[in-house]
PyMOL Python script that loads the backbone (N, CA, C, O; Angstrom):
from pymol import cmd

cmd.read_pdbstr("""\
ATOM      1  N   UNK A   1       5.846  -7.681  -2.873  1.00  0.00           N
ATOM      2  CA  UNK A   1       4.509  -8.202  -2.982  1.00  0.00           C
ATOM      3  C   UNK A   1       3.657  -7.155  -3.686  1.00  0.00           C
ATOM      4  O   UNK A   1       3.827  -5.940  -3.582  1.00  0.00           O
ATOM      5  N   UNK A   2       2.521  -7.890  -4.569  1.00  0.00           N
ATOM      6  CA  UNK A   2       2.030  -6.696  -4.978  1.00  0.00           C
ATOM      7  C   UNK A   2       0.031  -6.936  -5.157  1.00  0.00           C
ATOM      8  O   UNK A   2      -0.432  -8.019  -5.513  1.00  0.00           O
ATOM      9  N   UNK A   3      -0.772  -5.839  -4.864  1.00  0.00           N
ATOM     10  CA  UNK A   3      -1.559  -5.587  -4.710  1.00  0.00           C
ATOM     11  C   UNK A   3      -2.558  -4.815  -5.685  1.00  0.00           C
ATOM     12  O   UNK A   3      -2.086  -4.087  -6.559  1.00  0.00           O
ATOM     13  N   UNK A   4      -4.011  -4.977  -5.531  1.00  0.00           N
ATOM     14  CA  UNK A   4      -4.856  -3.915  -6.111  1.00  0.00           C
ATOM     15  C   UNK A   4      -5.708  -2.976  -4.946  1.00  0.00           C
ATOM     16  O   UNK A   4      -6.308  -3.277  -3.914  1.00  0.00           O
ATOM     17  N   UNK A   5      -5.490  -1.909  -5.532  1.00  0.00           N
ATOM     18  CA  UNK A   5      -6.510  -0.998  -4.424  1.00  0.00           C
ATOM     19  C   UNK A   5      -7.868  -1.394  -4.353  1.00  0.00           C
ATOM     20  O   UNK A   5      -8.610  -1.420  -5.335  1.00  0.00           O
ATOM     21  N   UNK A   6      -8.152  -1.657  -3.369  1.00  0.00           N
ATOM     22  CA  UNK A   6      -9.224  -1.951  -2.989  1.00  0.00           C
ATOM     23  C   UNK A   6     -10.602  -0.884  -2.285  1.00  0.00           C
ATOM     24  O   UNK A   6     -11.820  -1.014  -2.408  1.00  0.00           O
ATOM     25  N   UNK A   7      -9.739   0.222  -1.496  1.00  0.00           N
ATOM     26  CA  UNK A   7     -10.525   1.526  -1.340  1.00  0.00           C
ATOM     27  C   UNK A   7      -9.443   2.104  -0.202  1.00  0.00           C
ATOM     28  O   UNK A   7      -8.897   1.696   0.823  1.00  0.00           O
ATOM     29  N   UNK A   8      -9.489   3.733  -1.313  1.00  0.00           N
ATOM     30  CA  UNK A   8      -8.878   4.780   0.123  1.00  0.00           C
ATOM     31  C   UNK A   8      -9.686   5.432   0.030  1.00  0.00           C
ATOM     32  O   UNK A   8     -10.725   5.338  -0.622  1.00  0.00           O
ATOM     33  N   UNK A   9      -9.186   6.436   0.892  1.00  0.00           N
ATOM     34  CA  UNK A   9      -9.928   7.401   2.036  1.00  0.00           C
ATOM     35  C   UNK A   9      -8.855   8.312   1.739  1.00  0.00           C
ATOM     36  O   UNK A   9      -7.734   8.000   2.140  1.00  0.00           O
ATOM     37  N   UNK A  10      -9.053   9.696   0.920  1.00  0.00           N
ATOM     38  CA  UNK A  10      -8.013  10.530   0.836  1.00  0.00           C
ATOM     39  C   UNK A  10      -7.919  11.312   2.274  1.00  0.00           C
ATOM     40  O   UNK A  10      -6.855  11.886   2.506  1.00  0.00           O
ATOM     41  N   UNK A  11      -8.816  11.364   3.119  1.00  0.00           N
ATOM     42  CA  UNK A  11      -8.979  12.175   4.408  1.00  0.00           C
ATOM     43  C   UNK A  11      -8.518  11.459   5.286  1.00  0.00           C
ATOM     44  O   UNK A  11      -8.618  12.218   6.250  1.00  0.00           O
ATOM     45  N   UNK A  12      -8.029  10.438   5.713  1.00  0.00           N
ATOM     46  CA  UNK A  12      -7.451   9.485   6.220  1.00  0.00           C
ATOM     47  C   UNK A  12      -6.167   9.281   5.784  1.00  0.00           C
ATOM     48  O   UNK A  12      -5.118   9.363   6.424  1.00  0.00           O
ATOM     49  N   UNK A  13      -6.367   8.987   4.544  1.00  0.00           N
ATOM     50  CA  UNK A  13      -4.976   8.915   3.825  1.00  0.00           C
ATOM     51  C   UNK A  13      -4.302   6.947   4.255  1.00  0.00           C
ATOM     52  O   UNK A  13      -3.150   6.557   4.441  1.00  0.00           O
ATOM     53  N   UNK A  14      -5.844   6.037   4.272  1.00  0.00           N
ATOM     54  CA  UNK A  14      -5.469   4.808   4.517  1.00  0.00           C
ATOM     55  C   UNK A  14      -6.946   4.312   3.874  1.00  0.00           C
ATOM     56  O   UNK A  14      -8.020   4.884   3.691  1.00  0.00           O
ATOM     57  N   UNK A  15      -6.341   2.680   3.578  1.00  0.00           N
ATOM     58  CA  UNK A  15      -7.376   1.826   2.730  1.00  0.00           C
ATOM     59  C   UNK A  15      -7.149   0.840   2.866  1.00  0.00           C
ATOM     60  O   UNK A  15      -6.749   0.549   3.993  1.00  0.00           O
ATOM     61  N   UNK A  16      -7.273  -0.487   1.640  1.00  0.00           N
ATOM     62  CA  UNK A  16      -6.674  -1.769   1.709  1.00  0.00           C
ATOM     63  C   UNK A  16      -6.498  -2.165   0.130  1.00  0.00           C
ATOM     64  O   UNK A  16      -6.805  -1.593  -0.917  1.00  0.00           O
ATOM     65  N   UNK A  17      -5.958  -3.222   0.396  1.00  0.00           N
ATOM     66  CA  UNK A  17      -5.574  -3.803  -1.206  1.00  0.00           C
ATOM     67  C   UNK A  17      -6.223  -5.183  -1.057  1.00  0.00           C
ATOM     68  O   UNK A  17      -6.576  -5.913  -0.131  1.00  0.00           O
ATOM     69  N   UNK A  18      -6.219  -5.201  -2.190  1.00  0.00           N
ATOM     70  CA  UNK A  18      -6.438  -6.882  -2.476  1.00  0.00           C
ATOM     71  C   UNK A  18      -5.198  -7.422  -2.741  1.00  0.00           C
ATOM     72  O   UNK A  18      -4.385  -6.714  -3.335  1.00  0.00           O
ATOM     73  N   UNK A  19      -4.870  -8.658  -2.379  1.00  0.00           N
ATOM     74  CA  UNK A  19      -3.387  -9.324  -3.018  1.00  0.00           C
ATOM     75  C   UNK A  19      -4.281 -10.389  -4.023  1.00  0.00           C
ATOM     76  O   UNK A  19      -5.479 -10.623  -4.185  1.00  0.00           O
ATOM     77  N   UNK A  20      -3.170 -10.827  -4.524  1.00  0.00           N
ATOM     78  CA  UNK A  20      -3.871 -11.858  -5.886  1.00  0.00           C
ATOM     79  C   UNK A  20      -4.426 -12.540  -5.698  1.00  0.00           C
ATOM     80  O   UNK A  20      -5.364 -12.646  -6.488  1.00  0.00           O
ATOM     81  N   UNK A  21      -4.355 -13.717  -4.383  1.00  0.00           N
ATOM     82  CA  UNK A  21      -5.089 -14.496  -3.910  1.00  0.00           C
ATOM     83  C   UNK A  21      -6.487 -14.147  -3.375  1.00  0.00           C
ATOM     84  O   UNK A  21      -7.361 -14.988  -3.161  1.00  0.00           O
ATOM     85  N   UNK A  22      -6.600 -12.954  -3.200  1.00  0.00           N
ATOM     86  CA  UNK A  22      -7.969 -12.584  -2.779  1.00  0.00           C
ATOM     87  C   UNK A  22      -7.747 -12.181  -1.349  1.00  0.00           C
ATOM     88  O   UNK A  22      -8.676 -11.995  -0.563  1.00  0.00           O
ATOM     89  N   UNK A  23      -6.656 -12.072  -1.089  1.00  0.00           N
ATOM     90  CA  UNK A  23      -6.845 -11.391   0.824  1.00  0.00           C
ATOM     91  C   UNK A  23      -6.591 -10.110   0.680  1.00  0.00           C
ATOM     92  O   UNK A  23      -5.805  -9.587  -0.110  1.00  0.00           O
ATOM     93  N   UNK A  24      -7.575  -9.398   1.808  1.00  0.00           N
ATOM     94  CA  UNK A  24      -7.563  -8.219   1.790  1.00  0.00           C
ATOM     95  C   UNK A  24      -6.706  -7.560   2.938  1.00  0.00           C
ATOM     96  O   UNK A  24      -6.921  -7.890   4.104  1.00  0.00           O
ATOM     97  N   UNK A  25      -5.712  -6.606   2.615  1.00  0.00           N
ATOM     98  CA  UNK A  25      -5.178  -5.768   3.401  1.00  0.00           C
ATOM     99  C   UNK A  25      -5.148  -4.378   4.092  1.00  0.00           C
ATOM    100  O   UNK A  25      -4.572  -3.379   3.662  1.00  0.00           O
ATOM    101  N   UNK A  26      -5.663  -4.457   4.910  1.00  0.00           N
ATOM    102  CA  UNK A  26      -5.740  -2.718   5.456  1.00  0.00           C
ATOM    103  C   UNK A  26      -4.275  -2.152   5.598  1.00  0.00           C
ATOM    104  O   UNK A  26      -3.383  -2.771   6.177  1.00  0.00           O
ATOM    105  N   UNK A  27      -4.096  -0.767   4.942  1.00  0.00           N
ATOM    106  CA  UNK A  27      -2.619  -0.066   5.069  1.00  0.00           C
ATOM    107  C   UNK A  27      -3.332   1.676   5.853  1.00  0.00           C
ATOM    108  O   UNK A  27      -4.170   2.478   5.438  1.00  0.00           O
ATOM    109  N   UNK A  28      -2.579   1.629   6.949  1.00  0.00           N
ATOM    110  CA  UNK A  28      -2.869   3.059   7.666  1.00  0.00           C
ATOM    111  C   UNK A  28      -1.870   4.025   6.890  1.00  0.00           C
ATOM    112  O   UNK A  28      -1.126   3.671   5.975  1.00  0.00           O
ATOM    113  N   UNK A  29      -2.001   5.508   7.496  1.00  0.00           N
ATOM    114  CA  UNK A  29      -1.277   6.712   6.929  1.00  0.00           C
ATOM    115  C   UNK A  29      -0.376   6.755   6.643  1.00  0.00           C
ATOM    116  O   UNK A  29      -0.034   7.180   5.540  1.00  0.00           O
ATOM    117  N   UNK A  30       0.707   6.154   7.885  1.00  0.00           N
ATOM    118  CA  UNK A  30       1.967   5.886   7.685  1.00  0.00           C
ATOM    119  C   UNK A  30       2.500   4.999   6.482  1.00  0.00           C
ATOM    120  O   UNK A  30       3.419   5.350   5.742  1.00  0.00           O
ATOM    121  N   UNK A  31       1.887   3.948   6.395  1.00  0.00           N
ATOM    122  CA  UNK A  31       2.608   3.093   5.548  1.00  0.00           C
ATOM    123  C   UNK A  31       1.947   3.679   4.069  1.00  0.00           C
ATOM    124  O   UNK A  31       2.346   3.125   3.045  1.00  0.00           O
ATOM    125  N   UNK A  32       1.206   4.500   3.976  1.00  0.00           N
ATOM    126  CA  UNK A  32       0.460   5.715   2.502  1.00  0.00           C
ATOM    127  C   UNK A  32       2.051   6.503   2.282  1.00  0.00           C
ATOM    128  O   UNK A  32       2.663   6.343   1.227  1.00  0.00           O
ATOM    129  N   UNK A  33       2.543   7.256   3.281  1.00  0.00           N
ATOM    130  CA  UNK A  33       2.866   7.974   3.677  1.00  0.00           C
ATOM    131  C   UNK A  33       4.614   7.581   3.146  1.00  0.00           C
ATOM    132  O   UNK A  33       5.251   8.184   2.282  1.00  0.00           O
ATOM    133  N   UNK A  34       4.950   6.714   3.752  1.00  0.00           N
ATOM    134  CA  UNK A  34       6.213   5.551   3.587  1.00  0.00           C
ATOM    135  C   UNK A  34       6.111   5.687   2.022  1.00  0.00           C
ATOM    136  O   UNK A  34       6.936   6.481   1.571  1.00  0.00           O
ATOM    137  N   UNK A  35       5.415   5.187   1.234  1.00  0.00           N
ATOM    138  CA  UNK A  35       5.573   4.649  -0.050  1.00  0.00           C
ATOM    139  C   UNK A  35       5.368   6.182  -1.188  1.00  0.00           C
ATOM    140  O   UNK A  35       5.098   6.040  -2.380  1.00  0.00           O
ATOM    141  N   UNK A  36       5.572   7.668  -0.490  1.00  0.00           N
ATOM    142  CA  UNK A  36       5.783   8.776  -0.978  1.00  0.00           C
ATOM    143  C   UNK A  36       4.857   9.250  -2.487  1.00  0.00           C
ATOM    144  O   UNK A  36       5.147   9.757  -3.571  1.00  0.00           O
ATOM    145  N   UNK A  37       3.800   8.825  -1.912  1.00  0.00           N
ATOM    146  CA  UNK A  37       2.519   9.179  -2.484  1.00  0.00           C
ATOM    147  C   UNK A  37       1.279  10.054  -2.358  1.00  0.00           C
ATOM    148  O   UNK A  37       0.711  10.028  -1.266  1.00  0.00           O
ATOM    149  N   UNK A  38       0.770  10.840  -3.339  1.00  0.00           N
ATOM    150  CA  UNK A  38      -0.607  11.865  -2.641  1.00  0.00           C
ATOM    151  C   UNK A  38      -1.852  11.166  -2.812  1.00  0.00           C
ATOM    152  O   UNK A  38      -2.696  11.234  -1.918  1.00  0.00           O
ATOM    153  N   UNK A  39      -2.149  10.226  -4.289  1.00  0.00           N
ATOM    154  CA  UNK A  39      -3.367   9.543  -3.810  1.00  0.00           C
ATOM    155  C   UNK A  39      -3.003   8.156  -4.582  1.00  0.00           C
ATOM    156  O   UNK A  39      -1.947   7.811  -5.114  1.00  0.00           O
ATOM    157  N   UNK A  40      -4.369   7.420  -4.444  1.00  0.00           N
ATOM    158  CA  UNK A  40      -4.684   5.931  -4.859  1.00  0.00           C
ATOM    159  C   UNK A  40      -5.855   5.992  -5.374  1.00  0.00           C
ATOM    160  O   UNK A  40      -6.627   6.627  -4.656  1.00  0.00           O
ATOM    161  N   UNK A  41      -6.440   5.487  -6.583  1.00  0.00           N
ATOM    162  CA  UNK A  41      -7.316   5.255  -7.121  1.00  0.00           C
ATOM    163  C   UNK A  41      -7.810   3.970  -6.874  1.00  0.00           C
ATOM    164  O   UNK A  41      -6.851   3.205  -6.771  1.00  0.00           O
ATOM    165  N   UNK A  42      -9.136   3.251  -6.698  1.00  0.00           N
ATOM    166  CA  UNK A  42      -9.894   2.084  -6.774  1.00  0.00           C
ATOM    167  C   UNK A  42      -8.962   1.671  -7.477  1.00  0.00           C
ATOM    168  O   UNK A  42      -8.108   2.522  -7.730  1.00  0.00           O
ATOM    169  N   UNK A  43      -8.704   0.018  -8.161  1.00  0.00           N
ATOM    170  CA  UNK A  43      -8.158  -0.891  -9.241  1.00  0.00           C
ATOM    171  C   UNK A  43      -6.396  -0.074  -9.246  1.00  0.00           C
ATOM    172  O   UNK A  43      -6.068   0.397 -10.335  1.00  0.00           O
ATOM    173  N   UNK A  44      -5.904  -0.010  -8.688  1.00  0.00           N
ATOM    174  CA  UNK A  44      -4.576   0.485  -9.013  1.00  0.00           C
ATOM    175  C   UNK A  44      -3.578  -0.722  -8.396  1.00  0.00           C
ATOM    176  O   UNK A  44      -3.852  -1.378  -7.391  1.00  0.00           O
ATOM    177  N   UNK A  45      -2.431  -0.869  -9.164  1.00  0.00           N
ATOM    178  CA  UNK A  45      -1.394  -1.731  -8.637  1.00  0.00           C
ATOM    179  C   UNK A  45      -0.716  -0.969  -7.830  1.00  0.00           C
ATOM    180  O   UNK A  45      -0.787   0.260  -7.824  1.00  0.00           O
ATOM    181  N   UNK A  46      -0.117  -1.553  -7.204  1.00  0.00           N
ATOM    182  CA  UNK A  46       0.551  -1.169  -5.753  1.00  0.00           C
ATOM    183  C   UNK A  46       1.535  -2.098  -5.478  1.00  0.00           C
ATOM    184  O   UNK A  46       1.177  -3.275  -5.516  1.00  0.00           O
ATOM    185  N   UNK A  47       2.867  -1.821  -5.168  1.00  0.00           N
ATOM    186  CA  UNK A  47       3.782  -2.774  -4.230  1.00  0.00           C
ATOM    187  C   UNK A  47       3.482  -2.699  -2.818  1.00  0.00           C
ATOM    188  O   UNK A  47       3.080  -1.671  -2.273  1.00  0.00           O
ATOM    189  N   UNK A  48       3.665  -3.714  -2.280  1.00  0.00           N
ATOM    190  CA  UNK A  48       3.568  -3.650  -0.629  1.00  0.00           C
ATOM    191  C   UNK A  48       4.838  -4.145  -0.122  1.00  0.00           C
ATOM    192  O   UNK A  48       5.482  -5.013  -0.711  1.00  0.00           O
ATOM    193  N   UNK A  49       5.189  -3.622   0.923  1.00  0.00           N
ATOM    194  CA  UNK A  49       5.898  -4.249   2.001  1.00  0.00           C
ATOM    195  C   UNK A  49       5.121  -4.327   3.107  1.00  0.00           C
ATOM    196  O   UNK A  49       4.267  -3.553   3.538  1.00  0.00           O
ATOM    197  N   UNK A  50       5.613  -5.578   3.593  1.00  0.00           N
ATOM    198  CA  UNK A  50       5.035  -5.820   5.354  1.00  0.00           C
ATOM    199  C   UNK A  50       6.016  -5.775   6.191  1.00  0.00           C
ATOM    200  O   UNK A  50       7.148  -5.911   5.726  1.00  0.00           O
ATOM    201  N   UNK A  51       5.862  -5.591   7.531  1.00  0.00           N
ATOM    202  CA  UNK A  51       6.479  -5.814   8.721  1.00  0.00           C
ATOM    203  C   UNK A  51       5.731  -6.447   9.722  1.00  0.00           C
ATOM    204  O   UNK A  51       4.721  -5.850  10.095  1.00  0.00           O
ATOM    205  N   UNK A  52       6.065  -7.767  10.357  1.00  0.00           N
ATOM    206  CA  UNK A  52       5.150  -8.951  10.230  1.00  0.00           C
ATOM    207  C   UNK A  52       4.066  -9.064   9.324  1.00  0.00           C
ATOM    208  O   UNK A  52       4.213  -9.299   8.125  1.00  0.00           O
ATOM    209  N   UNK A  53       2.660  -8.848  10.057  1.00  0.00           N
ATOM    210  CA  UNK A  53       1.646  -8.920   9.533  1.00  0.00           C
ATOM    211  C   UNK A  53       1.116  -7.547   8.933  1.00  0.00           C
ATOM    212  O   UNK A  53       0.188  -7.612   8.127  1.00  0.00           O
ATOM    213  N   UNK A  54       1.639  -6.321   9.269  1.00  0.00           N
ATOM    214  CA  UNK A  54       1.384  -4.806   8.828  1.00  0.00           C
ATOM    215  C   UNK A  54       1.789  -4.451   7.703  1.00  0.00           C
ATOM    216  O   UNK A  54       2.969  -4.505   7.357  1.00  0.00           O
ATOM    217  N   UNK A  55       0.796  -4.022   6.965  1.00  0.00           N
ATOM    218  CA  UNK A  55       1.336  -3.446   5.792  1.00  0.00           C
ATOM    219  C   UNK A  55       2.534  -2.151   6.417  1.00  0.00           C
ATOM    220  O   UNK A  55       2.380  -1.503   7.453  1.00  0.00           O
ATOM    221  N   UNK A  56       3.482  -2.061   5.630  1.00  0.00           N
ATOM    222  CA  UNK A  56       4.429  -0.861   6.159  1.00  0.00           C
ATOM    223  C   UNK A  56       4.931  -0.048   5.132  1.00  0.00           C
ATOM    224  O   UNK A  56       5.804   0.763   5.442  1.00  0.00           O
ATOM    225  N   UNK A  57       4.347  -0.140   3.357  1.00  0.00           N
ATOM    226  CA  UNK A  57       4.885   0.329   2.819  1.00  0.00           C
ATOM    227  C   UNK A  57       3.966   0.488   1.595  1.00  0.00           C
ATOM    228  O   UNK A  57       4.026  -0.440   0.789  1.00  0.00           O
ATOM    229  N   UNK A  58       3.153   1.467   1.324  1.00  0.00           N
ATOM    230  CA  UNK A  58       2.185   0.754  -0.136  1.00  0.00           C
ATOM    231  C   UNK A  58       2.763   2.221  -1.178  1.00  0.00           C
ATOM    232  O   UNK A  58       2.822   3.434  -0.977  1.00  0.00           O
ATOM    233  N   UNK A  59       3.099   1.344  -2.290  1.00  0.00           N
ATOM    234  CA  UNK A  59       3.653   2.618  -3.800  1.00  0.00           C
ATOM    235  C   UNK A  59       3.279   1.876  -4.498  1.00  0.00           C
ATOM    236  O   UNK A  59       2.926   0.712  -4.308  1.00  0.00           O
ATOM    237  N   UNK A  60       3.350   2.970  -6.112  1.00  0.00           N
ATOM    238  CA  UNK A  60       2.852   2.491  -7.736  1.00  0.00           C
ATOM    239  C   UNK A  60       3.517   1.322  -7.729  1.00  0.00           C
ATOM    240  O   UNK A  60       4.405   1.126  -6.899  1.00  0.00           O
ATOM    241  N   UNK A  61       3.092   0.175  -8.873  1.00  0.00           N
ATOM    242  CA  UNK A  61       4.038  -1.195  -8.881  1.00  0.00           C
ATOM    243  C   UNK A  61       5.200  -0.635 -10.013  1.00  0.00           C
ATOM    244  O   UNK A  61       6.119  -1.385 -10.339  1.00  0.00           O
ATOM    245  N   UNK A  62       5.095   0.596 -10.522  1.00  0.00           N
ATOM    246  CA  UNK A  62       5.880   1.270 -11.411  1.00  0.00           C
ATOM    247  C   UNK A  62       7.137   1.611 -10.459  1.00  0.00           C
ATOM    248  O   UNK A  62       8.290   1.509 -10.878  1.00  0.00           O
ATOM    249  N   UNK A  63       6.762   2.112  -8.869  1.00  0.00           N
ATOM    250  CA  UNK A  63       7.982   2.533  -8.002  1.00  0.00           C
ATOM    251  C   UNK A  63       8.248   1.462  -7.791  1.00  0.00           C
ATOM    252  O   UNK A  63       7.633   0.404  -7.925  1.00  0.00           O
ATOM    253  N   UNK A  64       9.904   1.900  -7.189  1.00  0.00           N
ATOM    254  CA  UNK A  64      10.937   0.473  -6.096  1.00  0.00           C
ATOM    255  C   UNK A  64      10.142   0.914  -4.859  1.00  0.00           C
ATOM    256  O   UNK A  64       9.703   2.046  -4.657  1.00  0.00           O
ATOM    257  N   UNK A  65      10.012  -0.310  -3.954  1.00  0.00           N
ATOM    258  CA  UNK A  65      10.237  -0.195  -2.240  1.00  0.00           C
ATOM    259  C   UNK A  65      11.196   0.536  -1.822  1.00  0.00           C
ATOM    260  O   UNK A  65      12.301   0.375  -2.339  1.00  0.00           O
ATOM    261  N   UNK A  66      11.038   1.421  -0.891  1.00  0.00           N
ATOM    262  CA  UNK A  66      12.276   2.036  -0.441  1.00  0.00           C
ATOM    263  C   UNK A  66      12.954   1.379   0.036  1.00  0.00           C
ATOM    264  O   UNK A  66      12.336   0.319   0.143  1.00  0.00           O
ATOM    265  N   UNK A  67      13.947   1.259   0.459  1.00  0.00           N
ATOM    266  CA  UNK A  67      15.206   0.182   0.884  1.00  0.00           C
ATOM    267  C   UNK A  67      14.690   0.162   2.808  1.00  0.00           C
ATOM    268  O   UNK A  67      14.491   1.265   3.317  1.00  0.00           O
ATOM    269  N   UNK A  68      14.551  -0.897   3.549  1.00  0.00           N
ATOM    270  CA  UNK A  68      14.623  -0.657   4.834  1.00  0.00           C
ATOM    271  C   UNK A  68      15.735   0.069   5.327  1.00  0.00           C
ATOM    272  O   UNK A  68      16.726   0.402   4.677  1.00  0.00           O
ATOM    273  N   UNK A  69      15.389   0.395   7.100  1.00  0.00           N
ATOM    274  CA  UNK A  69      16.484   1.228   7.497  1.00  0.00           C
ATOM    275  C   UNK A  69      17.459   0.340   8.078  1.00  0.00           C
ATOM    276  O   UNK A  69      17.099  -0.661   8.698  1.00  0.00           O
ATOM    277  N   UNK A  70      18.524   0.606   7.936  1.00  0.00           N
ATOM    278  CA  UNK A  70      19.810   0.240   8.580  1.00  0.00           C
ATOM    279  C   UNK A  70      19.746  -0.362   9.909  1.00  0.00           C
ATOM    280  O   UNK A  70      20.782  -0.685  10.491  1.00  0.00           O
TER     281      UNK A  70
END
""", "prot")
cmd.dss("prot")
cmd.show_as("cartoon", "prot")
cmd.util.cbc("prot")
cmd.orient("prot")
């Protein structure tokens, strides 16, 4: 799935995206963190993964998702 930044918080190190349809997603540290990144700019593409409803994974739409765990 993929997303636009919508706003981070480098001191936090969490924000949200927009998806195409217009819904907005909040992603905490961890899932910043998961997708092996130092920052996010406003307007940036992003892949997401979820786990249910949680974002669990936000990187460049240039990176792969990391593979889940085993």
């Amino acid at each position: 799935m993929q997303g636009t930044v919508k706003a981070f918080d480098a001191q936090t190190r969490s924000g949200s995206v927009l998806l195409d349809d217009g819904t907005e997603l909040p992603f905490d540290a961890e899932a910043f963190a998961a997708g092996g990144l130092r920052l996010l700019r406003f307007g940036q593409r992003v892949n997401l993964a979820l786990d249910g409803d949680r974002v669990s994974v936000v990187t460049l739409s240039t990176f792969p998702l990391p593979a889940p765990p085993a």
